[in-house]
C-alpha positions in Angstrom: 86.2 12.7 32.3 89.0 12.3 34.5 90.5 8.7 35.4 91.5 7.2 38.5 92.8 3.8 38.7 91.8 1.6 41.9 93.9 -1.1 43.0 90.8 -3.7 43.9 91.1 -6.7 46.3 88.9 -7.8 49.8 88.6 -5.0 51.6 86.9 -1.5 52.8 84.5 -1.0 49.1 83.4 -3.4 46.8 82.8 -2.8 43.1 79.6 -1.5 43.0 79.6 0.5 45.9 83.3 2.1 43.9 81.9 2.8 40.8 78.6 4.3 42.5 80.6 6.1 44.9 82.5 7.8 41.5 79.7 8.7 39.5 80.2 11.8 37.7 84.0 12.5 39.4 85.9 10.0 37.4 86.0 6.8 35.6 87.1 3.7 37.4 90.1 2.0 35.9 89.7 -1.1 38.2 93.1 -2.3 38.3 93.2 -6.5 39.2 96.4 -7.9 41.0 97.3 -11.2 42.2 95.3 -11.7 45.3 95.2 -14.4 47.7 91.5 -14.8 48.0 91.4 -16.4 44.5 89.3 -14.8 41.6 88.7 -11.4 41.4 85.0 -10.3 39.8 86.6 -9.2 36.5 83.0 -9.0 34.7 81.5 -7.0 37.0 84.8 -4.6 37.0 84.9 -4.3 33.2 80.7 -3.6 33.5 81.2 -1.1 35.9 84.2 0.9 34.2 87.4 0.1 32.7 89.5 -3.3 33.7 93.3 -3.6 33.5 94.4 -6.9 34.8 97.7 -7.1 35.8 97.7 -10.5 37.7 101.0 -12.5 36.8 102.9 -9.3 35.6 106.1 -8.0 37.0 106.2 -4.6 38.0 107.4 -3.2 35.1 105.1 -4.7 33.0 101.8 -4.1 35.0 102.8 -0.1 35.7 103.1 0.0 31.7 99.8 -1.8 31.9 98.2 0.8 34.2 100.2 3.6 32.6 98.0 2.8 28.9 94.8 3.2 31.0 95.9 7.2 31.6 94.8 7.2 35.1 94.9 11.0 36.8 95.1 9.1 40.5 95.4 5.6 42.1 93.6 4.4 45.0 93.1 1.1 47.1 90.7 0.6 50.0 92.2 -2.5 51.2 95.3 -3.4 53.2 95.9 -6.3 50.9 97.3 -4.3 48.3 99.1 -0.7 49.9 102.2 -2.6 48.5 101.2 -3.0 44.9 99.1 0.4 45.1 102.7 2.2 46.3 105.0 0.6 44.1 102.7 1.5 40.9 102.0 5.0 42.1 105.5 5.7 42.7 106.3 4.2 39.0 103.3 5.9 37.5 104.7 9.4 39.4 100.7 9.4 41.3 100.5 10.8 44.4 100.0 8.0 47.1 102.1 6.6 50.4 105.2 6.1 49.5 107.0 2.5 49.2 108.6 3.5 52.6 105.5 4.6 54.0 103.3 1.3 53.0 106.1 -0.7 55.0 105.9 1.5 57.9 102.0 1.1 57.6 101.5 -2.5 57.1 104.7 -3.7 59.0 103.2 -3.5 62.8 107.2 -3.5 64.6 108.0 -1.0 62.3 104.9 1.1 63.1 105.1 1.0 66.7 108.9 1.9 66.4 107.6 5.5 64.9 104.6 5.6 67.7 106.6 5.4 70.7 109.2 7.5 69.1 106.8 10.4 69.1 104.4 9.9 72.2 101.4 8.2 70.2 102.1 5.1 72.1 104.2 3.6 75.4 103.9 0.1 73.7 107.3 -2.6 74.4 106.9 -4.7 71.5 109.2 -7.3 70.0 109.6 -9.1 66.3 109.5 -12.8 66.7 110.5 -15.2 63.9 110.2 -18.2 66.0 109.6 -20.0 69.2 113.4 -19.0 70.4 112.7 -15.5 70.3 109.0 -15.3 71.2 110.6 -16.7 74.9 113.2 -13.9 74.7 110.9 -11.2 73.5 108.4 -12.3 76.6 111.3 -12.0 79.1 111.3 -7.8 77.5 108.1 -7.5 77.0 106.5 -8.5 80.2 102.7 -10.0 80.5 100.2 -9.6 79.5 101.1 -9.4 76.2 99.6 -9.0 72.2 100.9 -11.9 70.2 100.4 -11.1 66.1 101.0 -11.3 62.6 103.9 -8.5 61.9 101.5 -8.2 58.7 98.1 -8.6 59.5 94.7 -7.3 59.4 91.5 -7.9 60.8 91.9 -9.3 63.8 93.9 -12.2 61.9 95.6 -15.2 64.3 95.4 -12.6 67.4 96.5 -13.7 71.2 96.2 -12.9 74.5 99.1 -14.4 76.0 98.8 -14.3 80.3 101.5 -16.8 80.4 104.5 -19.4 79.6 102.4 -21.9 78.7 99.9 -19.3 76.3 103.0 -18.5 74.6 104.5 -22.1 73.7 100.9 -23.0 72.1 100.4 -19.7 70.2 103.7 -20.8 69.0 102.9 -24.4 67.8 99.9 -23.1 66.4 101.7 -20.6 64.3 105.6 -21.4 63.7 104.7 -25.2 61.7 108.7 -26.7 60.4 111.8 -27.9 61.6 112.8 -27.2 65.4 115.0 -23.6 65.8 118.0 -24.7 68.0 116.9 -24.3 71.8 112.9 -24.7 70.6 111.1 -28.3 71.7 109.7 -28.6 68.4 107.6 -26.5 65.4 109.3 -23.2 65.8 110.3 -21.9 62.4 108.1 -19.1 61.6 106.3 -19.0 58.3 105.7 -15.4 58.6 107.3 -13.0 61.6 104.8 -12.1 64.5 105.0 -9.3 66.4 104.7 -9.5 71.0 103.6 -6.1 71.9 102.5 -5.4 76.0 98.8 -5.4 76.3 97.5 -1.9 76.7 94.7 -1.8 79.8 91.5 -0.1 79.2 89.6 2.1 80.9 87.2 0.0 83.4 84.0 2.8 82.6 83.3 2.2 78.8 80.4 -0.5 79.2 78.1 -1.2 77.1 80.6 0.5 74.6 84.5 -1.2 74.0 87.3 0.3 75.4 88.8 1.8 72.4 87.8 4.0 69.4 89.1 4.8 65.8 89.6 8.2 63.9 89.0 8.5 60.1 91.0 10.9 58.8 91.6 12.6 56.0 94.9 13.7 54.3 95.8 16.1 51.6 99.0 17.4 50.9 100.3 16.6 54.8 97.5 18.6 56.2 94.9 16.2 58.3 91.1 16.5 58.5 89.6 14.0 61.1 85.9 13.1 59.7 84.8 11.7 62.9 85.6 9.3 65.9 84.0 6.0 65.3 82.8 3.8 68.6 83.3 -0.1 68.9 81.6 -2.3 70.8 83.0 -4.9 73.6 85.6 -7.0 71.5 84.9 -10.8 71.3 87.7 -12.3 73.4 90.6 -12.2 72.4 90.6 -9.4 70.1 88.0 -9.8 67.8 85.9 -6.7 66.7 81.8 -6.9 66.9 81.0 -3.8 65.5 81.3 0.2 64.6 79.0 3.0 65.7 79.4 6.6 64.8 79.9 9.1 66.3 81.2 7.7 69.5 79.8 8.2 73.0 83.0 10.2 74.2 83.1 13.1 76.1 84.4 16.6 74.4 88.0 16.7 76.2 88.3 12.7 75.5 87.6 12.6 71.7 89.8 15.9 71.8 92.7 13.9 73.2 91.9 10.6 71.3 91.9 13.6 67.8 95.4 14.7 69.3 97.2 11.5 69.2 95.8 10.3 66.0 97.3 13.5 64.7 100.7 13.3 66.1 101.1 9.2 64.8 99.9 10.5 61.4 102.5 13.2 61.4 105.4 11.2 62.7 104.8 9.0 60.3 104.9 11.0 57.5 101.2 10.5 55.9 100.8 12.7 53.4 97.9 11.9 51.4 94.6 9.7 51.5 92.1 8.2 53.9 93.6 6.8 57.1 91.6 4.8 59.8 94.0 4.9 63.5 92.7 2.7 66.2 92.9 4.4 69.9 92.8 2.5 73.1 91.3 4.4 75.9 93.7 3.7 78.6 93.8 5.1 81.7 97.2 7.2 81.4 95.3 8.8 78.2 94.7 7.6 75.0 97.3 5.5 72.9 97.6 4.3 69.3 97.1 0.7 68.7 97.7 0.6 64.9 97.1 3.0 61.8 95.2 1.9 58.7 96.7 4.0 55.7 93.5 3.1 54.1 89.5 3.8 54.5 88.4 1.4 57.7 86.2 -1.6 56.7 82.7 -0.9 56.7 83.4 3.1 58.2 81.9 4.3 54.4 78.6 2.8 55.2 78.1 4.0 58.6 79.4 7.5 57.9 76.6 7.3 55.0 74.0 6.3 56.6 74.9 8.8 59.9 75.7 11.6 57.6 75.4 12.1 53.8 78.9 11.5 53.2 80.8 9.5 50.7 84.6 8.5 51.8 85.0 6.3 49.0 84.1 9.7 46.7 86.4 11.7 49.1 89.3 9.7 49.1 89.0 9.6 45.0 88.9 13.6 45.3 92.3 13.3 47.7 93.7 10.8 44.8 92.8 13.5 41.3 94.3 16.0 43.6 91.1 18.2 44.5 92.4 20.0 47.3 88.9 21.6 48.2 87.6 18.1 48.8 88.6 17.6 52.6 87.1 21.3 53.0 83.6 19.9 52.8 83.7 17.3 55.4 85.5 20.1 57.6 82.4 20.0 60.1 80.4 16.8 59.8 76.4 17.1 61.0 75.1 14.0 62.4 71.9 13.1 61.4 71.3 9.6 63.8 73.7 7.3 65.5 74.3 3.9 62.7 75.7 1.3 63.6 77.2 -2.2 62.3 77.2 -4.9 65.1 78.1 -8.3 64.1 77.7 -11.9 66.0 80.9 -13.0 66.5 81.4 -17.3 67.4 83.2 -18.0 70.5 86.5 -19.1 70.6 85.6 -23.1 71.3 83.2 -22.9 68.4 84.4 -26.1 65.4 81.0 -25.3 63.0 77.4 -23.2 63.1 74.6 -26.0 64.0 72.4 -24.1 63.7 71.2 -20.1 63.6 67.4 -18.8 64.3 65.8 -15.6 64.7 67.2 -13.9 61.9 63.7 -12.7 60.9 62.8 -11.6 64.4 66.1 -9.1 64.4 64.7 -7.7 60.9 62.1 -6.7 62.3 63.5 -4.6 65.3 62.9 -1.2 65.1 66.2 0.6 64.3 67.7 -2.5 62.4 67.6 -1.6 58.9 69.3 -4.9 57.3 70.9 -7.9 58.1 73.4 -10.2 56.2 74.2 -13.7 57.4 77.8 -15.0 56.6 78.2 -18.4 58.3 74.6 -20.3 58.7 74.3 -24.1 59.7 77.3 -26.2 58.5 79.7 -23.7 57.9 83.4 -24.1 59.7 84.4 -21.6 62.3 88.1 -20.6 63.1 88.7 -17.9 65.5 92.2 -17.3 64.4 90.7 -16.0 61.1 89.6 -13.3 62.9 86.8 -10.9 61.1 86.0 -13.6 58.5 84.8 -15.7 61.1 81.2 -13.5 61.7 78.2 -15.3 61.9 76.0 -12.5 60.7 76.0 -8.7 60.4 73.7 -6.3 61.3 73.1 -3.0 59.9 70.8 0.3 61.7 70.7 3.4 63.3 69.1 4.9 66.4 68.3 8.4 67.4 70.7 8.1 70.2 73.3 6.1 71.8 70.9 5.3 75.0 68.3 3.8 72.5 71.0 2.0 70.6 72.5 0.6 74.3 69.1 -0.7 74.4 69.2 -2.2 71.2 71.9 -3.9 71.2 70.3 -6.1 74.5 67.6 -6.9 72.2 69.6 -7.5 69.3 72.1 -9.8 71.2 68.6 -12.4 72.6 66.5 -12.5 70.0 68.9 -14.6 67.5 70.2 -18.1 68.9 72.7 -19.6 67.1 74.2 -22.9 68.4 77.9 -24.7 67.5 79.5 -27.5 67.7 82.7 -27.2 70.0 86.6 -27.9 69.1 88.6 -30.3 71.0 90.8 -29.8 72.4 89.2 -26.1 73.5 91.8 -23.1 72.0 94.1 -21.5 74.4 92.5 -18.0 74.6 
């Protein structure tokens, strides 16, 4: 049987649902970096196929380590490590992104340089290493604006800046160290942030969000969209609630939306993989917030349970080099409308006090399974963005009206009380 190593870290696919998803198509060589959200579940990986842990080697020395394994095609479904998953494939002579590429894919200035280059986007946006230049890049940029890790994901330390005074704290929050010459105080920059012009949305979306991502598919630079996944309202200020597929769009709007997800995956020279591009719906057209050079978190579940297919299975096809795999997700058949809506703190929240009716949304019609991730006691942070969820909820309707409905009963019949944060945050 064929191999195909898989980069593995926090992300889109966990173990099991990996070495399910490649049952009978290859082995799993579960590759294990360095990762930031401490161990790694090494057991279950060696259980579940073949581990090669490579945490504390240079590259050199963990592409030799990968090399012995005799993989046929390297994957990751997880931003956290495009880098590594580049670098070794471009060592190992695998087809992936490129080591240019996964800059241009995971550095968001670089990114929007390419997508307003080509037409994807109309998007001023500035790199800011410090308080200094955050005021400069806010006299260029104009409000309101998108303040943001350069290198970020999930919502991550996110602002809505609407003024001077939004700005100076999102920088004090974020830029801890010695004053930058000019800056009152805290300005150096532990990591670069990106200000980027807030993109309007369309005022007619409701109850759906005002934006939409495209999962794509890639193989050999010819793209296959799989389908246009729909998001509910965010949680102010960015802060996703949820996924449903396919989205309630209208034929010439998902066409457009299709359109500029192809021309950003084009200009920026995607080749290969699974790619998830996230679309504001703005009313000049559609425009490219950010693309994923990676399967979207959560998309394989929903695109599962709403039609039969496997991405994690589809994206190791891409990887081994099986061009006929894209051809069978050419025309996806949508079997019911599943969704994944998730309970998300508000922004004043310090801890969960307390969470009921858990039970009660179980037992909705439609709602198929629910996982709590912060109960009573746990600390909330709305700068970490998606990891902040109180609880996730999984189902799937017959159609979007019955789902609209749902999510009204979805959204009353759990209570969940916090204790506040003072001072409140700035957003």
């Amino acid at each position: 049987m064929r191999r195909i190593a898989v980069v593995y870290d926090m992300g889109a696919a966990d173990v099991v649902e990996i070495a399910a998803a490649l049952e009978g198509l290859a082995e799993p060589i579960f590759v294990c970096p360095d990762s930031e959200f401490g161990e790694q579940p090494t057991e279950l990986m060696a259980e579940l196929g073949r581990l090669c842990d490579i945490r504390g080697l240079d590259l050199g020395r963990a592409a030799a380590k990968v090399r012995a394994e005799r993989p046929d095609g390297i994957v990751t479904f997880t931003d956290y490590q495009l880098e590594t998953t580049g670098a070794l494939a471009a060592e190992l002579n695998l087809p992936f992104h490129s080591p240019e590429l996964v800059r241009k894919l995971t550095h968001k200035h670089l990114q929007r340089e390419v997508l307003n280059g080509c037409g994807a986007s109309a998007v001023p946006a500035r790199l800011v290493t410090g308080e200094v230049s955050a005021r400069r890049a806010m006299a260029e940029v104009g409000l309101p604006a998108v303040f943001k890790p350069d290198v970020g994901t999930g919502s991550r330390s996110t602002y809505r800046i609407s003024s001077y005074d939004d700005l100076v704290a999102a920088c004090r929050s974020e830029f801890p160290g010695p004053a930058e010459s000019g800056a009152p105080r805290r300005a150096a920059a532990t990591e670069a942030f990106v200000l980027e012009k807030e993109l309007p949305g369309v005022v007619d979306t409701a109850p759906w969000g005002d934006y939409v991502s495209v999962e794509s598919a890639v193989f050999d630079g010819a793209i296959t969209h799989l389908t246009v996944t729909g998001k509910f309202p965010l949680a102010p200020p960015f802060r996703e609630a949820g996924s449903f597929l396919p989205a309630a769009l209208r034929e010439e709007d998902e066409k457009s939306v299709l359109d500029v997800a192809t021309r950003a995956l084009t200009a920026l020279g995607v080749r290969t993989g699974v790619c998830h591009t996230e679309v504001k719906l703005t009313p000049s057209g559609p425009q490219v917030i950010e693309v994923n050079g990676r399967l979207g978190g959560l998309v394989n579940a929903l695109l599962a349970r709403a039609t039969g297919v496997d991405v994690i299975r589809l994206a190791a096809g891409i990887a081994l080099g099986d061009g006929e795999a894209t051809k069978a997700v050419d025309h996806i058949a949508y079997e019911r409308i599943a969704f994944i809506f998730a309970r998300v703190p508000p922004l004043e929240a310090r801890r969960v006090a307390e969470v009921s009716g858990l039970e009660q949304l179980r037992r909705l019609p439609g709602v198929s399974r629910v996982v709590l991730k912060r109960g009573a006691g746990h600390s909330i942070d709305w700068r970490t963005g998606r990891l902040g969820q109180v609880y996730v909820c999984f189902g799937a309707t017959e159609t979007h009206e019955a789902l609209a409905s749902l999510l009204d009963e979805m959204t009353d019949v759990v209570k969940v009380r916090y204790e506040p944060r003072y001072p409140p945050p700035i957003n």
